[in-house]
Structures are given as structure tokens and as C-alpha cells.
C-alpha positions as semicolon CSV with decimal commas, in nm:
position;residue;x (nm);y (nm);z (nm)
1;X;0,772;0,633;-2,707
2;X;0,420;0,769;-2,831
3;X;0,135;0,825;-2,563
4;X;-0,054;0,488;-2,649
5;X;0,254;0,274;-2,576
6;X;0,318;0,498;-2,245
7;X;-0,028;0,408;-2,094
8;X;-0,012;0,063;-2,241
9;X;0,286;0,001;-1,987
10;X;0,174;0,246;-1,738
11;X;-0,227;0,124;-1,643
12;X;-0,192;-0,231;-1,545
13;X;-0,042;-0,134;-1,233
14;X;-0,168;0,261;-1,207
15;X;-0,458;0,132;-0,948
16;X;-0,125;-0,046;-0,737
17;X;0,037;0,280;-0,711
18;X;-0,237;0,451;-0,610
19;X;-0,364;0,164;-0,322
20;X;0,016;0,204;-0,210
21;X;0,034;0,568;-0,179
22;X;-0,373;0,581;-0,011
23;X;-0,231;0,322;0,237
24;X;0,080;0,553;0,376
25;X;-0,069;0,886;0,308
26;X;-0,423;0,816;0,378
27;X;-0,667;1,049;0,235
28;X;-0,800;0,992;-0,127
29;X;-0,728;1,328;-0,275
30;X;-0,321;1,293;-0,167
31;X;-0,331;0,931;-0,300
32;X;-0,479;1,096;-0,627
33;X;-0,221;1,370;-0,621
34;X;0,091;1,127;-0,500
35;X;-0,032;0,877;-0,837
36;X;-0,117;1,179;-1,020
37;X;0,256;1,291;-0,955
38;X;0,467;0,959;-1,008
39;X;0,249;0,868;-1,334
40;X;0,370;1,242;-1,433
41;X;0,774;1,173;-1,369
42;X;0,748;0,843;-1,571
43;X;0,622;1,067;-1,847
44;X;0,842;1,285;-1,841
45;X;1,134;1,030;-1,817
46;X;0,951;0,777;-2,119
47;X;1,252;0,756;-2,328
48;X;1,435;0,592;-1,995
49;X;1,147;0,359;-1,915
50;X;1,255;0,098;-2,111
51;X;1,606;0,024;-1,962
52;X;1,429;-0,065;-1,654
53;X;1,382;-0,480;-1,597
54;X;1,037;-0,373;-1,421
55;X;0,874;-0,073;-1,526
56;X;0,585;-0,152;-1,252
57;X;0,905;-0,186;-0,945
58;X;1,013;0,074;-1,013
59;X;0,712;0,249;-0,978
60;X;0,608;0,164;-0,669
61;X;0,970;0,237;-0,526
62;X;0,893;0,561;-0,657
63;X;0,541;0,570;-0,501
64;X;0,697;0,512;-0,153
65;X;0,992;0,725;-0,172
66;X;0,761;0,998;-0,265
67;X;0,536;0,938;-0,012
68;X;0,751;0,900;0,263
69;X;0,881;1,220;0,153
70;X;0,547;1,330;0,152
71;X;0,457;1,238;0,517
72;X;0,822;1,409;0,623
73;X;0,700;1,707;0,466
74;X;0,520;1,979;0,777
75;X;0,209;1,989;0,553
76;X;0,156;1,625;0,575
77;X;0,141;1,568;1,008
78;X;-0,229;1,553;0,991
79;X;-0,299;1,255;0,751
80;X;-0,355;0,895;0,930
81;X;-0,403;0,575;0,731
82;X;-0,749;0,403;0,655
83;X;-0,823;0,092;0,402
84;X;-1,159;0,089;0,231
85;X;-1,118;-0,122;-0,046
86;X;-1,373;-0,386;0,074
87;X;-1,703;-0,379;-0,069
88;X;-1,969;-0,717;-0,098
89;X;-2,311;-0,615;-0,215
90;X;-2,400;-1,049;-0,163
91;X;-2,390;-1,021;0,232
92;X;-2,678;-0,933;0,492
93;X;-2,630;-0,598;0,695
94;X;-2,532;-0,729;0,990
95;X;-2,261;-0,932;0,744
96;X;-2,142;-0,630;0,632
97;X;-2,123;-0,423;0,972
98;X;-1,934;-0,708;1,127
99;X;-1,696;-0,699;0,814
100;X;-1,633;-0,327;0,766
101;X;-1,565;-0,360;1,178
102;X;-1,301;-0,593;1,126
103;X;-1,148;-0,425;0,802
104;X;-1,154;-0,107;1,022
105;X;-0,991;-0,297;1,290
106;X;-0,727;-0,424;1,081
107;X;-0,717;-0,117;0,925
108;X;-0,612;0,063;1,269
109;X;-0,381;-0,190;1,398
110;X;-0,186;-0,178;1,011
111;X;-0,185;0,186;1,121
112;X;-0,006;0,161;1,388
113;X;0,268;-0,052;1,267
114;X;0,650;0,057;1,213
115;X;0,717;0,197;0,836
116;X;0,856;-0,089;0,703
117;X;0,594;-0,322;0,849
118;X;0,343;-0,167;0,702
119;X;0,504;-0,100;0,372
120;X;0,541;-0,554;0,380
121;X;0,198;-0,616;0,479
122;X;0,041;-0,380;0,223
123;X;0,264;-0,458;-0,080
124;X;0,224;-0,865;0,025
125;X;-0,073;-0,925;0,150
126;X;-0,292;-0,624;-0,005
127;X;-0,137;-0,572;-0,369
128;X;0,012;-0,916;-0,359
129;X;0,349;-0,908;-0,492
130;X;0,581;-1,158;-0,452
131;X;0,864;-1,178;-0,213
132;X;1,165;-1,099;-0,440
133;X;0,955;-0,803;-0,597
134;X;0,917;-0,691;-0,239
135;X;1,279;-0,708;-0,141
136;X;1,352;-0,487;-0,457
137;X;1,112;-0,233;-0,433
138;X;1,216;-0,148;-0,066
139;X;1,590;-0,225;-0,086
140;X;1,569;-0,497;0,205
141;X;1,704;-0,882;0,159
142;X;1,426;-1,200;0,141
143;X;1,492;-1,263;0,494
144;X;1,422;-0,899;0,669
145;X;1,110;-0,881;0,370
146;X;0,982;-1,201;0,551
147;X;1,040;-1,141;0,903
148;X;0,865;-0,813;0,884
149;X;0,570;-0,969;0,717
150;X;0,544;-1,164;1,006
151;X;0,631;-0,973;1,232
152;X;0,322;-0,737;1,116
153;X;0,077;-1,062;1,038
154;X;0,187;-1,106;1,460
155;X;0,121;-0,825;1,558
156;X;-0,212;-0,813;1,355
157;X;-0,313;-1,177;1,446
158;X;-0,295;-1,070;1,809
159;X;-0,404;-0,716;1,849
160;X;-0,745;-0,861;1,672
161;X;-0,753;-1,141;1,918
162;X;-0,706;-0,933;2,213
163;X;-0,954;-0,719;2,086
164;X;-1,238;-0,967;2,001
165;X;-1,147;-1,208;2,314
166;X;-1,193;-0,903;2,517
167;X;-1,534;-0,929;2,563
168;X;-1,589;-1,320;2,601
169;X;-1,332;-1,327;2,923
């Protein structure tokens, strides 16, 4: 497999990996490291990559495994999660302070969800893969991919109610 055909496989779904491993390990430069790092074992294991079904799978299995590692590892207890992907350059200031509060929001509560929950909710609802692809990617059946997807959409759905009902009771 020559270089070309390598990243012609590889970069439609590089920017997936690397929203995956920001979202469990947090800070941009381990993201860039963690992407930096799975993009570099694919490499090195090219002449494989085509006996796998789904190239972009098994990537992101990858991506958590070695960020789960990762976040085992003692140099990792400091890192916390954070989601800054949203960006609108159409809305008025106050728009956009009343949005980033409410991505931050969500951000926090995702945060603070178990593992798996937040593994669902990011591959789902975030990077939008389908349900099956889900299942797959985190070794789970349809059913426990869907009741932790709503189990964390709950949780989400009423932490952000509690927290913007507060103030109106």
C-alpha cells in the first residue's frame, strides 16, 4: 500500500478520531498526540488494513482503547473533558454567550457521565454514527448501545432542566 492510498483511506475520518480522543482525554495537545499515535499504528500495520470490513471502526475502537488506556495511565489524573466544537459567526453576542453557556453546560454534565455513557453520546449524537457501528466499535449489543444513549440523553435532558428551571422557581 503506497502513502497516497494510506491517507486516501485514512483522512475522511482522521478529524473523528481526533473529536473522540479530545472528548475522553480532554486537552487538545493529548487529542493531537492520542490521533497522532493511532494514525501512526495503522501505518505501520498498512499491509493488514485491508482485511478489515471498516477501516474507520476499527479506528475509533482503537482511539478509545488507547485512550482509556491513556486516562488509566498516573500521568493522565489531571485531564477533564471539555467540547468546543461550536462556533456561529451569524449570531448576536448575547446569542453566542447564551450558546457557548449551554454547550459548556452540556459539556460538564457529558463530563460527568459513566464511561460508556459518554463514549454513546459522543460517538451518536456528536460524530453521528449509526447504531450498529456503535455496538461494534465498543463491543456492546444494539440494546445496551441504546439504553445508554438514553440513559445519557436523561440524564442530560434533566441536569439542563434543573439547572435552567433553577432560577424561574
Amino acid at each position: 500500500m503506497t502513502q497516497a492510498e494510506f491517507l486516501h483511506i485514512v483522512m475522511p475520518f482522521k478529524d473523528k478520531v481526533f473529536r473522540l480522543a479530545k472528548r475522553l482525554l480532554v486537552s487538545k495537545e493529548e487529542a493531537e498526540d492520542a490521533t497522532q499515535e493511532i494514525l501512526l499504528k495503522l501505518w505501520n500495520n498498512k499491509t493488514k488494513i485491508e482485511e478489515y470490513k471498516n477501516v474507520e471502526a476499527f479506528s475509533m475502537t482503537m482511539t478509545k482503547n488507547f485512550c482509556l488506556d491513556k486516562l488509566k495511565s498516573k500521568h493522565a489524573q489531571n485531564l477533564k473533558i471539555v467540547h468546543s466544537n461550536y462556533q456561529d459567526n451569524n449570531t448576536s453576542l448575547q446569542k453566542q454567550i447564551e450558546l457557548n453557556d449551554s454547550v459548556d453546560w452540556v459539556g460538564k454534565i457529558i463530563e460527568n457521565l459513566p464511561e460508556q455513557q459518554k463514549m454513546v453520546i459522543q460517538l451518536r449524537d456528536i460524530e453521528q454514527y449509526e447504531l450498529d457501528e456503535i455496538a461494534k466499535m465498543l463491543d456492546m449489543n444494539n440494546t445496551a448501545v441504546r439504553v445508554a444513549l438514553s440513559r445519557a440523553r436523561k440524564a442530560i435532558r434533566e441536569q439542563l432542566t434543573n439547572t435552567h428551571s433553577y432560577g424561574t422557581k
